[in-house]
PyMOL Python script that loads the backbone (N, CA, C, O; Angstrom):
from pymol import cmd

cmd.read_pdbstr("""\
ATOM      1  N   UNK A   1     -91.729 134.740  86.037  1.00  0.00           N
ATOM      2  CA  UNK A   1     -91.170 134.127  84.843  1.00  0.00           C
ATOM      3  C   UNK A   1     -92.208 134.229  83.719  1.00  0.00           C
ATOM      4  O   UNK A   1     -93.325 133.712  83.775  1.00  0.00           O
ATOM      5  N   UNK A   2     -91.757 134.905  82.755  1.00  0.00           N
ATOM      6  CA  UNK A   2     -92.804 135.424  81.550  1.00  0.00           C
ATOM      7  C   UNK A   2     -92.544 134.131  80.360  1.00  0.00           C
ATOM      8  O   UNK A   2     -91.492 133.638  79.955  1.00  0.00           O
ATOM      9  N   UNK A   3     -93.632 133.908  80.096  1.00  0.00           N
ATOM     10  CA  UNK A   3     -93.070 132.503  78.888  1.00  0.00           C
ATOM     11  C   UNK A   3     -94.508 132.416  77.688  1.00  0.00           C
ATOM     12  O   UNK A   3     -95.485 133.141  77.874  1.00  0.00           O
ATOM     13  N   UNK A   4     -94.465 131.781  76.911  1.00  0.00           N
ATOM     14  CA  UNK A   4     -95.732 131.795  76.145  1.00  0.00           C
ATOM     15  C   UNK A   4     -94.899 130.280  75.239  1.00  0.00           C
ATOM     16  O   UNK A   4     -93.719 130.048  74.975  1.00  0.00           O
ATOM     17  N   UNK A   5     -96.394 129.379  74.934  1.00  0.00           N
ATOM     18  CA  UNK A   5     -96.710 128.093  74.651  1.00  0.00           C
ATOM     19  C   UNK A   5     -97.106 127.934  73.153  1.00  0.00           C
ATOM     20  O   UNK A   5     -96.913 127.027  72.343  1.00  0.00           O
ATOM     21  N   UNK A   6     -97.829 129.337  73.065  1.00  0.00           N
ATOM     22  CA  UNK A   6     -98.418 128.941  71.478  1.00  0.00           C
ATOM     23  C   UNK A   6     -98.152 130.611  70.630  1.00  0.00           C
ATOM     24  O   UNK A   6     -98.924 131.551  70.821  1.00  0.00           O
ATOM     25  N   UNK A   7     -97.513 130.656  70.149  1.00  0.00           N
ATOM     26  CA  UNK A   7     -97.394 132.067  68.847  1.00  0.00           C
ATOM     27  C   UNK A   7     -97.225 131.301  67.721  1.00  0.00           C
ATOM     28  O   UNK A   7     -96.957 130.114  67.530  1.00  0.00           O
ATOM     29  N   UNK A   8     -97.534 132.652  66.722  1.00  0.00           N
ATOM     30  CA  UNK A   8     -97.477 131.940  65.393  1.00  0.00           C
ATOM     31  C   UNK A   8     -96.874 133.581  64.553  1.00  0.00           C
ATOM     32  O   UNK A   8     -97.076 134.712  64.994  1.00  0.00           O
ATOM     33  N   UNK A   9     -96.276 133.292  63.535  1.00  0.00           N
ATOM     34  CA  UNK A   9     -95.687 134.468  62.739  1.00  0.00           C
ATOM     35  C   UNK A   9     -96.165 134.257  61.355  1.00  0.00           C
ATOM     36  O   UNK A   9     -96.051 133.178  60.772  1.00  0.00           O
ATOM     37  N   UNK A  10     -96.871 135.649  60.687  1.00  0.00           N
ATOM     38  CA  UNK A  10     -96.991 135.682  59.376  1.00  0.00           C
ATOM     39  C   UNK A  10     -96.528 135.658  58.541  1.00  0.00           C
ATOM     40  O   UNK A  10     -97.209 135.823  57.528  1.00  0.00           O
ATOM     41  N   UNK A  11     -95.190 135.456  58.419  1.00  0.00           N
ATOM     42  CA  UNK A  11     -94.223 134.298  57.698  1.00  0.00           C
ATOM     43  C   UNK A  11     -94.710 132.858  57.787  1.00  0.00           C
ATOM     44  O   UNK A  11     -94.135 132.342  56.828  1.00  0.00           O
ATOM     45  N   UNK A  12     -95.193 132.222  58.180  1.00  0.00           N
ATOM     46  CA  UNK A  12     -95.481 130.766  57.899  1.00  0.00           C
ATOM     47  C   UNK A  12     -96.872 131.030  58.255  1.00  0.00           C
ATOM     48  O   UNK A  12     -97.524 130.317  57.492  1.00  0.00           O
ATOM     49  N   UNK A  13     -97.809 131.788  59.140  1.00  0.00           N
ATOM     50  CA  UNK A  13     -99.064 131.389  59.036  1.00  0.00           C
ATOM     51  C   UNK A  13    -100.116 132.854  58.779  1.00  0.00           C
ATOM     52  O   UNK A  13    -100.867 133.349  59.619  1.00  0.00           O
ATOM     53  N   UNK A  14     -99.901 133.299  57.447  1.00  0.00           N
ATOM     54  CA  UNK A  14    -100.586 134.540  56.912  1.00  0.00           C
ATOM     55  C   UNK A  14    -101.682 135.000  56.867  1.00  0.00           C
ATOM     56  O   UNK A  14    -102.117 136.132  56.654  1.00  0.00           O
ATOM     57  N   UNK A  15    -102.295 133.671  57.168  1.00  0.00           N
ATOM     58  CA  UNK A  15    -104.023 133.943  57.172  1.00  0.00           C
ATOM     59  C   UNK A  15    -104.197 134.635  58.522  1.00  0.00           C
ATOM     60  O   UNK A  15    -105.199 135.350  58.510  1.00  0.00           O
ATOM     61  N   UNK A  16    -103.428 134.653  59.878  1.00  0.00           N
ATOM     62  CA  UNK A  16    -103.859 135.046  61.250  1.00  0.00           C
ATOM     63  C   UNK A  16    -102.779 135.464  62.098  1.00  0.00           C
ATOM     64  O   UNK A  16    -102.843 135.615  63.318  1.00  0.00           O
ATOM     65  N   UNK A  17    -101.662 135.659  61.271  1.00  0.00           N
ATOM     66  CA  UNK A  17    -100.549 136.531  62.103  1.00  0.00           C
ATOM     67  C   UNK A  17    -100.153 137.683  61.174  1.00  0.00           C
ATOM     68  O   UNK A  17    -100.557 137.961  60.044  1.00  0.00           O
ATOM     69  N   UNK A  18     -99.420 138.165  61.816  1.00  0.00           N
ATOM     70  CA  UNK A  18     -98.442 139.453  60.698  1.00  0.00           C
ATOM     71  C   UNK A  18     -97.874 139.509  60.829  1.00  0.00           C
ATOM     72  O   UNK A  18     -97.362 139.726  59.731  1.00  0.00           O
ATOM     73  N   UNK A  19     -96.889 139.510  61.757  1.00  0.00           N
ATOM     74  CA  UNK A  19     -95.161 139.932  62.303  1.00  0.00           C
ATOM     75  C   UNK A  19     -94.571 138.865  61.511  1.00  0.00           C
ATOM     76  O   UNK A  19     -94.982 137.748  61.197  1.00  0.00           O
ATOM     77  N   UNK A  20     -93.481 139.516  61.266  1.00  0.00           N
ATOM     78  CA  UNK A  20     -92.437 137.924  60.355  1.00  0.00           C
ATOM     79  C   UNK A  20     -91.572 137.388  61.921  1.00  0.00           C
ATOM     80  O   UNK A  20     -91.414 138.069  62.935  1.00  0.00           O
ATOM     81  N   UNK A  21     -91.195 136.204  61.715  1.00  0.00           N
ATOM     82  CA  UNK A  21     -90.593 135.430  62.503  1.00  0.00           C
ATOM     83  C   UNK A  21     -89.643 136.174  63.605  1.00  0.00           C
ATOM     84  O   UNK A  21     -89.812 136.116  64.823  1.00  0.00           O
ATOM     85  N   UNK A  22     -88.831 136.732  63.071  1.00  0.00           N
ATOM     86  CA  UNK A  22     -87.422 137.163  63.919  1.00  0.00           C
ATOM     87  C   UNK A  22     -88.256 138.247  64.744  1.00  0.00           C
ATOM     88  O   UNK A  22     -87.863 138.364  65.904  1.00  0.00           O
ATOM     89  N   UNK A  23     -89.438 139.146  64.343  1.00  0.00           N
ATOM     90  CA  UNK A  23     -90.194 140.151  65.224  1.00  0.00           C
ATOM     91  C   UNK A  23     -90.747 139.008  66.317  1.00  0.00           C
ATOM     92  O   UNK A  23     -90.888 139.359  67.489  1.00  0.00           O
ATOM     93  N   UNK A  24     -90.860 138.513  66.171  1.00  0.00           N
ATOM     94  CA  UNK A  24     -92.216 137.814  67.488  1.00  0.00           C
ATOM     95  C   UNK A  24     -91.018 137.619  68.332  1.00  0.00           C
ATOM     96  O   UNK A  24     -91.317 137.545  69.523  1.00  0.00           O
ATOM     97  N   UNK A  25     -89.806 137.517  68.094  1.00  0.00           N
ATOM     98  CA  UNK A  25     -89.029 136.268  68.887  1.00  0.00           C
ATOM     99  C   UNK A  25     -88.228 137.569  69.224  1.00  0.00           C
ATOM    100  O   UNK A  25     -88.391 137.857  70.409  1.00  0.00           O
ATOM    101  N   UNK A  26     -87.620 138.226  68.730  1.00  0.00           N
ATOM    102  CA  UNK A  26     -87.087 139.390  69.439  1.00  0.00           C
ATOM    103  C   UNK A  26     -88.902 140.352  70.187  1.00  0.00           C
ATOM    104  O   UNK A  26     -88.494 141.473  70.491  1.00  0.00           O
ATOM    105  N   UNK A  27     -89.758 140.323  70.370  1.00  0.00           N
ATOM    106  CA  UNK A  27     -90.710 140.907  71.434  1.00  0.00           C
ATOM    107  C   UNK A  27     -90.352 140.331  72.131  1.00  0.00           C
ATOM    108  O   UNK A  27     -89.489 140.807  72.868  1.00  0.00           O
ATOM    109  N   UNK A  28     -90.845 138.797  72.345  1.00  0.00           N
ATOM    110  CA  UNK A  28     -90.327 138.001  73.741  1.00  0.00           C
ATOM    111  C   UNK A  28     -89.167 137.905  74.207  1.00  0.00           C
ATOM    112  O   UNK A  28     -89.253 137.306  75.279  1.00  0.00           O
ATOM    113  N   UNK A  29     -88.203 138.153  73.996  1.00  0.00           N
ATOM    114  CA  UNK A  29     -87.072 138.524  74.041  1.00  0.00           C
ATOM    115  C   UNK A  29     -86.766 140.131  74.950  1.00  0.00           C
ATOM    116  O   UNK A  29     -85.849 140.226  75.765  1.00  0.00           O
ATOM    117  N   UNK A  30     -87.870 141.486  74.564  1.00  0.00           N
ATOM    118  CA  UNK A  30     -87.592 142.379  75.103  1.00  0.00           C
ATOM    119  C   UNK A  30     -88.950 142.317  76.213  1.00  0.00           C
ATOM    120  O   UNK A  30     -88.928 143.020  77.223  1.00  0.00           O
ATOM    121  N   UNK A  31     -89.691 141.737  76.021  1.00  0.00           N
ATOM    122  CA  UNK A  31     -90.267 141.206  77.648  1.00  0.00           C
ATOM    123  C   UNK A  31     -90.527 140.479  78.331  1.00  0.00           C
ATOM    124  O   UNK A  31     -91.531 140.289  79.017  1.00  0.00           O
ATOM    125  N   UNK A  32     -88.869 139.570  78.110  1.00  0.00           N
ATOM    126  CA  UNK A  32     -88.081 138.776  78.970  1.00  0.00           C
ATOM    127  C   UNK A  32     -88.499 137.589  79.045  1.00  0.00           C
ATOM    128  O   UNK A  32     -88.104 136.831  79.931  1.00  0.00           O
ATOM    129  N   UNK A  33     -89.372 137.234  78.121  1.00  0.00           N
ATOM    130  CA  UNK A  33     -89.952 135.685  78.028  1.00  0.00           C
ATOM    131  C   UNK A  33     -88.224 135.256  78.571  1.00  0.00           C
ATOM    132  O   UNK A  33     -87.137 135.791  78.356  1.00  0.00           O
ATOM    133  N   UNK A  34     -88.747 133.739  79.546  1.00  0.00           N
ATOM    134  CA  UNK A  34     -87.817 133.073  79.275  1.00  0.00           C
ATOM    135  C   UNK A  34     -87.698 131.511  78.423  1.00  0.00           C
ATOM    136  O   UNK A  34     -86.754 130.931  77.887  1.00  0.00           O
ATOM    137  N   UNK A  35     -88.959 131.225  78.582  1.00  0.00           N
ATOM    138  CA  UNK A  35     -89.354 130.476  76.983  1.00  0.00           C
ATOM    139  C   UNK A  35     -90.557 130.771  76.142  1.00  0.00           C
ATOM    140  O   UNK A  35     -91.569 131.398  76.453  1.00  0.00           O
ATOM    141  N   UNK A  36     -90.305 130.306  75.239  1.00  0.00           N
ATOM    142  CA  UNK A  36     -91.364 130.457  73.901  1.00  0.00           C
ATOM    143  C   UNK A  36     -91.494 129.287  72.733  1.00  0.00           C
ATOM    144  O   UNK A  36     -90.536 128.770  72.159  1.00  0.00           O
ATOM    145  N   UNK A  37     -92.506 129.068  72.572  1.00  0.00           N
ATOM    146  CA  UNK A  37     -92.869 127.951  71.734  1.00  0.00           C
ATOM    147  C   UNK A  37     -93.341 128.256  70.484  1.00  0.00           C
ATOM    148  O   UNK A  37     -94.570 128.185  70.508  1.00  0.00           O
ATOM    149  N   UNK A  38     -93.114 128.424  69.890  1.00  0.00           N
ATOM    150  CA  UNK A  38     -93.332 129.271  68.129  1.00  0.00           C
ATOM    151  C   UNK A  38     -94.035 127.620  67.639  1.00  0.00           C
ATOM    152  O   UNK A  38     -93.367 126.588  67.591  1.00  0.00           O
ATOM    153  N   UNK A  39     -95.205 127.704  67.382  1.00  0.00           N
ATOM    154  CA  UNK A  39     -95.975 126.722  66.848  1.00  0.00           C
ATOM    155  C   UNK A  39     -96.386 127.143  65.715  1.00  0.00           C
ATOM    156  O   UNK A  39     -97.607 127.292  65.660  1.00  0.00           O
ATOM    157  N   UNK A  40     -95.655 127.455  64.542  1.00  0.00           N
ATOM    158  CA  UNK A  40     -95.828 127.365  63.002  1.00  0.00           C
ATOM    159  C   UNK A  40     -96.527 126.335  62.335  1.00  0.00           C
ATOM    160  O   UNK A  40     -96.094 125.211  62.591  1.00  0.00           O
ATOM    161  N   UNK A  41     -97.490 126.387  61.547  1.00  0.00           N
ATOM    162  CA  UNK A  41     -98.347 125.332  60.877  1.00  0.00           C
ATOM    163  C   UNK A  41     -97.221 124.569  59.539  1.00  0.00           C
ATOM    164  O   UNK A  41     -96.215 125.003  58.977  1.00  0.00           O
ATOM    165  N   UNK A  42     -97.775 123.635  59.452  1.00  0.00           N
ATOM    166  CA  UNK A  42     -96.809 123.017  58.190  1.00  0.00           C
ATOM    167  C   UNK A  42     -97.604 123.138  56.855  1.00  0.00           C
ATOM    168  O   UNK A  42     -98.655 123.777  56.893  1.00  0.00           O
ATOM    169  N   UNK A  43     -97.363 122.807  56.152  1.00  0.00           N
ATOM    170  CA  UNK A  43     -97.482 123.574  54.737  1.00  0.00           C
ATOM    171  C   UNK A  43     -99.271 122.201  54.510  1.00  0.00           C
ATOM    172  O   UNK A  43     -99.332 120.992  54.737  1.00  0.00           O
ATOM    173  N   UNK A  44    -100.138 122.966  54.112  1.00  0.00           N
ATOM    174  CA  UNK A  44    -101.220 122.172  53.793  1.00  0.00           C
ATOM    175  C   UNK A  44    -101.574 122.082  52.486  1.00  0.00           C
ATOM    176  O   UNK A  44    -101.768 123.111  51.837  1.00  0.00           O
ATOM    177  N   UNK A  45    -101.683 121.034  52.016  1.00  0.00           N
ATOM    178  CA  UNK A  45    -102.353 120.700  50.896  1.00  0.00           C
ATOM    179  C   UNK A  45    -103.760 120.383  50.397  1.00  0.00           C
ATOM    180  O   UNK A  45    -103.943 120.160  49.201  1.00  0.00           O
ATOM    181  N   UNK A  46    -104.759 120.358  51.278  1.00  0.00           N
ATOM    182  CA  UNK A  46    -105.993 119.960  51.185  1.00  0.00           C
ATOM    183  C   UNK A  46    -106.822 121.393  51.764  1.00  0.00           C
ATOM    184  O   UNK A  46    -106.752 122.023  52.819  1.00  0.00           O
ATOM    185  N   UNK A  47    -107.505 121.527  50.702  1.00  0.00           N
ATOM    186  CA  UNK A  47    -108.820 122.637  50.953  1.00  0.00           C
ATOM    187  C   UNK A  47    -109.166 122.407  52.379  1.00  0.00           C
ATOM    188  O   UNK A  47    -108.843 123.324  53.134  1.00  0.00           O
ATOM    189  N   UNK A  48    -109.708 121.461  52.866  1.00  0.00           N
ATOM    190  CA  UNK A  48    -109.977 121.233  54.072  1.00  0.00           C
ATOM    191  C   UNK A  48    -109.308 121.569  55.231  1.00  0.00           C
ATOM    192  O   UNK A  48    -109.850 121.729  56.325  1.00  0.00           O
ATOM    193  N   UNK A  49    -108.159 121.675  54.999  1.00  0.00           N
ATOM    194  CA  UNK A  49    -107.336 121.901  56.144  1.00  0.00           C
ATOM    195  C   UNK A  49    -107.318 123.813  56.559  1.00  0.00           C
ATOM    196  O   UNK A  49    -107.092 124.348  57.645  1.00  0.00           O
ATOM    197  N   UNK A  50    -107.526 124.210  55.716  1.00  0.00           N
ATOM    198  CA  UNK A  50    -107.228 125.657  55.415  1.00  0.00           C
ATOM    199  C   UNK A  50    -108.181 126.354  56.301  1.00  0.00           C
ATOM    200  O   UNK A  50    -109.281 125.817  56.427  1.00  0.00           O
ATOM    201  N   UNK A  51    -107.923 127.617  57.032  1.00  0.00           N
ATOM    202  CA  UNK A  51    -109.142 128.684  57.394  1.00  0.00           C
ATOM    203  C   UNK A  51    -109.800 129.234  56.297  1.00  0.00           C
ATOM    204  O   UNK A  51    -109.290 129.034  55.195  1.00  0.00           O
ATOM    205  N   UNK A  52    -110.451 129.647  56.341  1.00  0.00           N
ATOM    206  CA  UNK A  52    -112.118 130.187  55.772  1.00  0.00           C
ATOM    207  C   UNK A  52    -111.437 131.077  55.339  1.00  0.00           C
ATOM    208  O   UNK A  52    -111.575 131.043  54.116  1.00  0.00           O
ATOM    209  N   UNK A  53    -110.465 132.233  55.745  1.00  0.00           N
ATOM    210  CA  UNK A  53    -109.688 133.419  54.997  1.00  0.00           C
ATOM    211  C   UNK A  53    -108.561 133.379  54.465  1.00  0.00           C
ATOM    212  O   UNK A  53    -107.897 134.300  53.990  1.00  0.00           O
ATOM    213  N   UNK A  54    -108.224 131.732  54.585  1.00  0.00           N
ATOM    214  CA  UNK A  54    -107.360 131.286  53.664  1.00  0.00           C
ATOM    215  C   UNK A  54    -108.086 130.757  51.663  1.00  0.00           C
ATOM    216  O   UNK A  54    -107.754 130.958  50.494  1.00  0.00           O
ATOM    217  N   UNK A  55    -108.937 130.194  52.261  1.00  0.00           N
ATOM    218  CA  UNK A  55    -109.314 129.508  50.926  1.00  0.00           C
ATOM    219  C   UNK A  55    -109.060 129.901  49.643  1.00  0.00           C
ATOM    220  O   UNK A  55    -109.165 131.116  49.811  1.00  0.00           O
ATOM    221  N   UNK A  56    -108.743 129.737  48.212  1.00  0.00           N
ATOM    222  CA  UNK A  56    -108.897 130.577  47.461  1.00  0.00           C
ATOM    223  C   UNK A  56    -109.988 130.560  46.521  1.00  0.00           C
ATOM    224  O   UNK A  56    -110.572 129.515  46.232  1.00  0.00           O
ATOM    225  N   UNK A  57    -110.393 132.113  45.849  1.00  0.00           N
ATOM    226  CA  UNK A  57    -111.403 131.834  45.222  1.00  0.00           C
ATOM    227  C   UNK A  57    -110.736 132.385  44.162  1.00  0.00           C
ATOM    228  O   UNK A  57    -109.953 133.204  44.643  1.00  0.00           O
ATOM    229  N   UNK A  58    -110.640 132.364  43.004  1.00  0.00           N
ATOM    230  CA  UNK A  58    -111.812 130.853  42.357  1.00  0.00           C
ATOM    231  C   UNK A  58    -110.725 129.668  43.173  1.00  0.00           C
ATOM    232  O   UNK A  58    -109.659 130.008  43.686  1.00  0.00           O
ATOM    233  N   UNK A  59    -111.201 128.374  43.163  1.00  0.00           N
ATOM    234  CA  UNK A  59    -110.830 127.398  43.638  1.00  0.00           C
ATOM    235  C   UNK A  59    -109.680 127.764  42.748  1.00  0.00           C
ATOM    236  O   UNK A  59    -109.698 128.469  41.739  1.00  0.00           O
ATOM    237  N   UNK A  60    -108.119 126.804  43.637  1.00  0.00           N
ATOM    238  CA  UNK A  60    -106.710 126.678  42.918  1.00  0.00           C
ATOM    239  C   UNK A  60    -106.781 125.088  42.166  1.00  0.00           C
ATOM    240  O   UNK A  60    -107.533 124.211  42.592  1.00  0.00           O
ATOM    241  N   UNK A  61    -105.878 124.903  41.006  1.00  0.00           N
ATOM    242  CA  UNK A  61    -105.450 123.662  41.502  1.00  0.00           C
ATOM    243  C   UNK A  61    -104.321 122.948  42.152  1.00  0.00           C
ATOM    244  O   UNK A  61    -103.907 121.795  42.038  1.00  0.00           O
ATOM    245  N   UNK A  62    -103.923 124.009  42.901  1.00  0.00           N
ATOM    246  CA  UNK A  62    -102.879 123.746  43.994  1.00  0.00           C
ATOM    247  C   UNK A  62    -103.257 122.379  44.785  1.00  0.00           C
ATOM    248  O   UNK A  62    -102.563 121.362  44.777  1.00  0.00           O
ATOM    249  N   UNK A  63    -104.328 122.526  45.380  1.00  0.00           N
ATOM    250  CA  UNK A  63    -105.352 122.177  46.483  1.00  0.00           C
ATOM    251  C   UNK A  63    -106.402 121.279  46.543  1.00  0.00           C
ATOM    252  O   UNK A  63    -107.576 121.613  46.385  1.00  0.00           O
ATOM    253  N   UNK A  64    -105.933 119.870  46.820  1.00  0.00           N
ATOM    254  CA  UNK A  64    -106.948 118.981  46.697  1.00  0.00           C
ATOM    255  C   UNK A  64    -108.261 119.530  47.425  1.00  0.00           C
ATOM    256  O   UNK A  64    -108.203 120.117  48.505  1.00  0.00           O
ATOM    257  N   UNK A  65    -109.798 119.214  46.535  1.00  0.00           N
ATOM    258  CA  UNK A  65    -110.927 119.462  47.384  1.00  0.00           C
ATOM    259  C   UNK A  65    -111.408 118.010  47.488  1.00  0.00           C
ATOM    260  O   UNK A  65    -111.747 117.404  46.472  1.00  0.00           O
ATOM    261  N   UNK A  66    -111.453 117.237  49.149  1.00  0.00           N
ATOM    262  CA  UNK A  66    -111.976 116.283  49.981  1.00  0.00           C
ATOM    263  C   UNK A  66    -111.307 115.457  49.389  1.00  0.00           C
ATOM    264  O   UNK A  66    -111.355 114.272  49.719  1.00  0.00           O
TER     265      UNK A  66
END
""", "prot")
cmd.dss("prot")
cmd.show_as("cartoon", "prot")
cmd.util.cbc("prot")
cmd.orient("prot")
């Protein structure tokens, strides 16, 4: 029984995936996962929260800093 707990798609998390959503889920799908847990990040607002190859430079003011 083939299954996976943690993926993520570069549709919601760009800094460290690439495939858009419906690709990840149709792979597991053609090697037969029979579950899958798509753990997408939720939308962050604080500098802090962000990866290091997320950050932007020059600073945004999107993005609270601390």
């Amino acid at each position: 029984m083939a299954f996976t707990m943690h993926s993520h798609s570069g549709q919601f998390c760009p800094g460290h995936a690439k495939d858009q959503l419906e690709e990840i889920v149709q792979r597991g799908l053609a090697l037969g996962f029979s579950t899958m847990a798509l753990t997408e990040h939720m939308p962050r607002t604080s500098i802090d929260d962000l990866y290091p190859e997320e950050v932007p430079y020059p600073p945004s003011p999107l993005f609270s800093y601390g």
